[in-house]
C-alpha positions in Angstrom: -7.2 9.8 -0.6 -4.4 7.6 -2.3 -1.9 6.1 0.2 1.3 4.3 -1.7 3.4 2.5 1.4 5.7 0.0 1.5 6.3 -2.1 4.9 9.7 -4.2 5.2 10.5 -5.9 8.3 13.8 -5.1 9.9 14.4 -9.5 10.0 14.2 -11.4 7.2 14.7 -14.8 5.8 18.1 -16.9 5.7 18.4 -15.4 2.1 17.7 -11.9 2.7 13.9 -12.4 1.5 11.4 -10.5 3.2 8.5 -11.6 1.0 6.5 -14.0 3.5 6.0 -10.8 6.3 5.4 -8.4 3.6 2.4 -11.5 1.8 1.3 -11.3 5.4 0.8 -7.2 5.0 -0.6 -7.6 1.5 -3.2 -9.9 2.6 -4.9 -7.4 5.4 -4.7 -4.6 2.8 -6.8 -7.4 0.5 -9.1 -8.0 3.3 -9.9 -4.7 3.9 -12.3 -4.2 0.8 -10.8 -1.1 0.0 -9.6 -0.3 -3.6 -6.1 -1.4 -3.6 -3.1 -2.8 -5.8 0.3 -4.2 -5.1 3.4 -3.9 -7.9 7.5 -4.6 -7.4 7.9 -1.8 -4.4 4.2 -0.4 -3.0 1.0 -0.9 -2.1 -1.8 1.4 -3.1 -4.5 1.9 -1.3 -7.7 4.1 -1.5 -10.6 5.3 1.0 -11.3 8.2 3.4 -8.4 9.0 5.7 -9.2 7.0 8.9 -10.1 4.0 7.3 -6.8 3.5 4.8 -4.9 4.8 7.9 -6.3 2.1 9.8 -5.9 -0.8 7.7 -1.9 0.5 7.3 -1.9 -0.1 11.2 -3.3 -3.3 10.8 -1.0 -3.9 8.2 2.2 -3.2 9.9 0.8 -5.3 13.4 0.9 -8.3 11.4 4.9 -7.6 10.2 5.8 -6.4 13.5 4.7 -9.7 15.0 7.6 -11.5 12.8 10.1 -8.8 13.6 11.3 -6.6 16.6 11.9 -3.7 14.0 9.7 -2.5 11.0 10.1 0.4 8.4 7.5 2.0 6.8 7.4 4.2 3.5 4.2 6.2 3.1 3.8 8.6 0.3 -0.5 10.4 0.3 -2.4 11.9 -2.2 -4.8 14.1 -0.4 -7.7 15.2 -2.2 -11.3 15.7 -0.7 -14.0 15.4 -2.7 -12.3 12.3 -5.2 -12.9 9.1 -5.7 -11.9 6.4 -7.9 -8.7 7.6 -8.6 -6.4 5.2 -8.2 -7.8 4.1 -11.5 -8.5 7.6 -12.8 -4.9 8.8 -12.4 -3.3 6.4 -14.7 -6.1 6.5 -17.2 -5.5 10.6 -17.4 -1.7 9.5 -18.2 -2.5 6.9 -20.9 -4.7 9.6 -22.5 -2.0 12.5 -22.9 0.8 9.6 -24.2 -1.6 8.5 -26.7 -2.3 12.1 -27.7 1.3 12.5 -28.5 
């Protein structure tokens, strides 16, 4: 499964910032060995259910001990029996634009 989730921690810095809490999350889903990337809004993450699902938890601990309130955006792409896709996906994209 593909997991895309975005943690934001309901306190943030004296300009608004949120980005140390949210380095904080980043750096468990890094940890975690799992296949994972990070752009402008998500995290992606890959692995079998419990395991992504776990590290998420982990993930959201470490915001939640910087603020009494944290959101959590999760969007999953469930599908047994696949693996390497958070790779595969975009590669299957690139292929049809540069078929025209």
């Amino acid at each position: 499964m593909i997991v895309a989730f975005s943690i934001s921690p309901a306190a943030s810095d004296a300009d608004g910032g949120v980005g140390e809490a949210v380095a904080e999350a980043v750096r468990v889903v890094r940890e975690s060995g799992l296949p994972c990337e990070t752009n402008a809004m998500f995290t992606n993450i890959e692995g079998e259910w419990d395991e992504v699902m776990a590290v998420i938890k982990r993930a959201v601990d470490v915001v939640a001990a910087r603020s009494p309130r944290v959101g959590l955006v999760l969007k999953a792409d469930i599908r047994p029996g696949y693996d390497n896709q958070l790779k595969a996906k975009v590669e299957r994209v690139e292929k049809y634009l540069e078929e025209g």
